[in-house]
N, C-alpha and C positions, 0 to 999 in steps of 0.2 A: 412632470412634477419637479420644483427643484426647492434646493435645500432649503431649509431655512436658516437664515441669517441673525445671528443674533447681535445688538449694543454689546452686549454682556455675556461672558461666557456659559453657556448650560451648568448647571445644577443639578449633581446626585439626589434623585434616583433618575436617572436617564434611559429612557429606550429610544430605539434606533426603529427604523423601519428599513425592512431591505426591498430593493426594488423587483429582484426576481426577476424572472422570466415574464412576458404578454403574452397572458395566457389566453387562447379565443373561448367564446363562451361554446359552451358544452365540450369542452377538449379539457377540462382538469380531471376528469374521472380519468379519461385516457391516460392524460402525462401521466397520473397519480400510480396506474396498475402499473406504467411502464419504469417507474423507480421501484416500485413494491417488486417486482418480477427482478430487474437489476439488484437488490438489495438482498433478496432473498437467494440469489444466484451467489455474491459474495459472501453471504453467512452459510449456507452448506457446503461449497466449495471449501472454503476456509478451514471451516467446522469438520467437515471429516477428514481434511489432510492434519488440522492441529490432532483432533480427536486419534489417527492412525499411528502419528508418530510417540504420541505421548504413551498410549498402549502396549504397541508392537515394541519390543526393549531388541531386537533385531536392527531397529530403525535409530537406535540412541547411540549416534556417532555423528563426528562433527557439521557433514552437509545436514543431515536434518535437523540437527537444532538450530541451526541458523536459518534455514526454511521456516522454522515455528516462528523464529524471531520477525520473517521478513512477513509470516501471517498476523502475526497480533500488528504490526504495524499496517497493513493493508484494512485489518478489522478496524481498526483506530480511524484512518481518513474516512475510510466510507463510512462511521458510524456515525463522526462530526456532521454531516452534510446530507448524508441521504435522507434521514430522519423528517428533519426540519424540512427540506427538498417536497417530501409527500405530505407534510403536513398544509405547505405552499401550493400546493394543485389541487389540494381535497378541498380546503377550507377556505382559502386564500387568505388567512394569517400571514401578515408581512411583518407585525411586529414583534422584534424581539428586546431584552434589556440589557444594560453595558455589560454587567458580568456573565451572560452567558455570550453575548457577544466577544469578549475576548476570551472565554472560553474554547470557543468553535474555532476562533483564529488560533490562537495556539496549538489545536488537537491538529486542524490542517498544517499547518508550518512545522510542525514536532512529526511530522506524517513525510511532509515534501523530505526534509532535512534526512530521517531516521531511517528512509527507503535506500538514500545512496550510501549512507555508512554501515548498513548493515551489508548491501549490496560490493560493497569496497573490505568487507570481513570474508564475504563467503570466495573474493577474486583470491585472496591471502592463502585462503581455504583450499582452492582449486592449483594454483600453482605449487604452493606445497605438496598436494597428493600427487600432482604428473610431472613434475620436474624431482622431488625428492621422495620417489615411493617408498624405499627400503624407511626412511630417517623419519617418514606420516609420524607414528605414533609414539614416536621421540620427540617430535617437534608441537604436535597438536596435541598437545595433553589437554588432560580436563581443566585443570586449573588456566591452562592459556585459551582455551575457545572462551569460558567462560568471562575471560579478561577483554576478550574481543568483544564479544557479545554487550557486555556494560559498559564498553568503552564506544562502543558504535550508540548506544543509548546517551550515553552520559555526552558524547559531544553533539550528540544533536538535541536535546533539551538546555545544556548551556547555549549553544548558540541562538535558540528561541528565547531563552529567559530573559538573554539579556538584548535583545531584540524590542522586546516587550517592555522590561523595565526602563529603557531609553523616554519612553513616550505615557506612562501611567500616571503623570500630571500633565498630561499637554491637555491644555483649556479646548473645547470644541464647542465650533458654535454650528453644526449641523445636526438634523438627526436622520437623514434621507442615505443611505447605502447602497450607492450603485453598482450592484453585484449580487451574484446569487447567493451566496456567503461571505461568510465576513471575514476579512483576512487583514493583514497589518496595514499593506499600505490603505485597503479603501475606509478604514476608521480615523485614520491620521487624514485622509482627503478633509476631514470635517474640521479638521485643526482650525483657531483662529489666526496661528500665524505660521509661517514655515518650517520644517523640523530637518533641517539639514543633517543633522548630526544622525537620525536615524535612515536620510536617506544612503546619506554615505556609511555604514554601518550592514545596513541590509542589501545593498550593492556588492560592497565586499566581501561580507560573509556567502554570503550566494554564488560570486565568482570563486572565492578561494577553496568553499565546498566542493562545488560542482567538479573545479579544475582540479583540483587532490585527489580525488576519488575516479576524476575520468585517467586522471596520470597511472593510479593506482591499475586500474583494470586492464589500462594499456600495457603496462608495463608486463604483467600477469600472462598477459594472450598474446603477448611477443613473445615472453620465453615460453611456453607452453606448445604456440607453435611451433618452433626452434628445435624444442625435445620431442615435438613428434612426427617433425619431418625427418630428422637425427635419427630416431631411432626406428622407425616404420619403414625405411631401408632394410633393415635386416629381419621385422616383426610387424607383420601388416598388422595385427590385433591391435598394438599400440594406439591407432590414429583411430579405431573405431573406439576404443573406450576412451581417450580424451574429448572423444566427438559426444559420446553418452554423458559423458563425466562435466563437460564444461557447458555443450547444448543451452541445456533451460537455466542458467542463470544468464548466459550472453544475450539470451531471448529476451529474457526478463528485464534487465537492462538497457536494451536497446526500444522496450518497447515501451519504457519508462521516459525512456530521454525524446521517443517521438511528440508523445503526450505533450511532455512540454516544450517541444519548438510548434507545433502547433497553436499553444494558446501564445507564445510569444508572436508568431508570424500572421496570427491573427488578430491578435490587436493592434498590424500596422498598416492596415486597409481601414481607414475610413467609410469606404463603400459599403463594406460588409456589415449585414441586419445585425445589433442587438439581442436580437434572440440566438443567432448562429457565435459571435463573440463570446455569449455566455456560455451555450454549450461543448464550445470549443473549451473555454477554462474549468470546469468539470472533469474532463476527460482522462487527466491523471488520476482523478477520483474515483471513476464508475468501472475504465476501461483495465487498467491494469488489476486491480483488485477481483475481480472475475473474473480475468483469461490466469492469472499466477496460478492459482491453485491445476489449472488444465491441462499447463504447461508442464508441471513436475509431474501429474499423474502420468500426462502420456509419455514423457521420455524417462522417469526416473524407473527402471523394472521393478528395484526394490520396495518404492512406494506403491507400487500401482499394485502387486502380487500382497500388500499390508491392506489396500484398500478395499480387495477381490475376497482376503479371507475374511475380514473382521464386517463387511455389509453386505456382501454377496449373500441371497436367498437361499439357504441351501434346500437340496432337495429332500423329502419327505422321505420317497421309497427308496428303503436300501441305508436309511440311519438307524442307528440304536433303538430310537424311539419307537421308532414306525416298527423294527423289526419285534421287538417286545406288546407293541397291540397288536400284530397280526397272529403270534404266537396264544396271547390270553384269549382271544376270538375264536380260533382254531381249537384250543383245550374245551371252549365252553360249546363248542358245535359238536364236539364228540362226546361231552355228559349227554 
């Protein structure tokens, strides 16, 4: 299928069609359960590490609320895309309209951008506690997480807005979307003439992000190592709780930055199917937002002993409850 070509540039009200996934016939129910299963995996996952820490006030110190932060932005990507994703397999609706179309694209880029600078808060976060433990609570006031926290926000929505705003009169004379969601560059694809300015604009910001933030964390896990080969010389204990303590955000990170050399190294095979390119650029989307929340549960003790009290089944015999009706039971078998 390809675009359509217009004389004349398109006219609001504009809907796009996205091209999706080729889906074989009797295989959409399938895809459909296997996003519904994935989506719903990232909403309880999510759901009861944010539900844990907001509760447990055990848990309200600085790694966990940048954890919460780094969940509302995990629920943010997946909620852009999956949605739409099953509505794509269930029904095969491809079409959607420009402003939810640039809707979606901004939640995704506000999603990509908001992972590393929150991620580049919680490295700030972590070398502070193993490099300065006595000064932590000197240094990580409430007033300064919270400054982090808005500031890891705040620079990843400026640098989408103005992303966006580059290109919100570019004329387009397409309305075909080759991609399974709609993101910056494949809506400007539709452009009627070249948009250099936001090509070179979303290049840089991308490089200059990515590169701050990888410099940031580098920086973080040199001196950290530093202090805990220093001091685990004299205190073996040191190297396992920097190892507890840094673990699931290095994970996290790293397993963020895969996602996306994969969808980049993937779209520089020509060879490779269309339906494998798509699934490959999802992948930041589906894969880390699922495994994040399984990551903190299983390394962080704190979380995982908040998660055990507050959903864990407890047992019947041997509670208040149960001891109070076997008591009333007992009184009325001996009238």
């Amino acid at each position: 299928m390809e675009n359509i070509t217009m004389v004349t540039p398109l006219k609001q009200p504009i809907v796009f069609e996205l091209e999706g996934f080729y889906v074989p016939p009797g295989y959409g129910s399938l895809l459909f359960f296997l996003a519904l299963f994935n989506y719903v995996v990232v909403l309880l996952g999510n759901g009861v590490v944010l539900c844990v820490i907001v509760i447990d006030k055990n848990l309200h110190r600085p790694m966990f609320v940048l954890v919460c932060n780094l969940v509302v932005c995990d629920l943010l990507g997946a909620t852009a895309v999956l949605p739409r994703l099953m509505m794509h397999f269930l029904t095969g609706q491809k079409r959607i309209t420009y402003i939810l179309a640039i809707t979606q694209a901004f939640c995704v880029h506000t999603y990509g951008c908001a992972v590393q600078t929150i991620l580049g808060a919680m490295a700030y976060d972590r070398y502070i506690a193993v490099c300065q433990p006595l000064r932590y609570h000197a240094i990580m006031t409430s007033a300064r997480l919270y400054f982090c926290c808005a500031l890891a926000w705040f620079i990843a929505v400026l640098c989408i807005t103005v992303l966006f705003a580059l290109h919100m009169n570019t004329p387009l004379c397409g309305i075909i979307i080759r991609h399974v969601y709609c993101s910056n560059r494949s809506i400007l694809s539709l452009s009627c003439s070249p948009t250099p300015s936001n090509n070179i604009y979303g290049l840089s910001m991308t490089w200059t992000l990515s590169t701050g933030i990888f410099l940031i964390i580098a920086f973080s896990y040199i001196r950290i190592l530093h202090v805990s080969v220093k001091q685990g010389r004299s205190d073996s204990s040191v190297r396992s709780k920097a190892f507890h303590t840094c673990a699931p955000h290095l994970v996290v990170y790293l397993l963020f930055e895969i996602a996306s050399v994969i969808i980049i190294v993937g779209q520089r095979f020509p060879s490779v199917p269309q339906n494998i390119k798509k699934f490959f650029s999802i992948l930041v989307i589906i894969i880390p937002p699922a495994i994040n929340p399984i990551i903190y549960g299983l390394v962080s003790k704190e979380l995982r002993s908040g998660i055990t009290k507050h959903f864990a089944i407890q047992p019947l015999v041997g509670s208040p409850k149960a001891n109070w009706f076997l008591v009333k039971v007992q009184t009325k078998n001996d009238s």
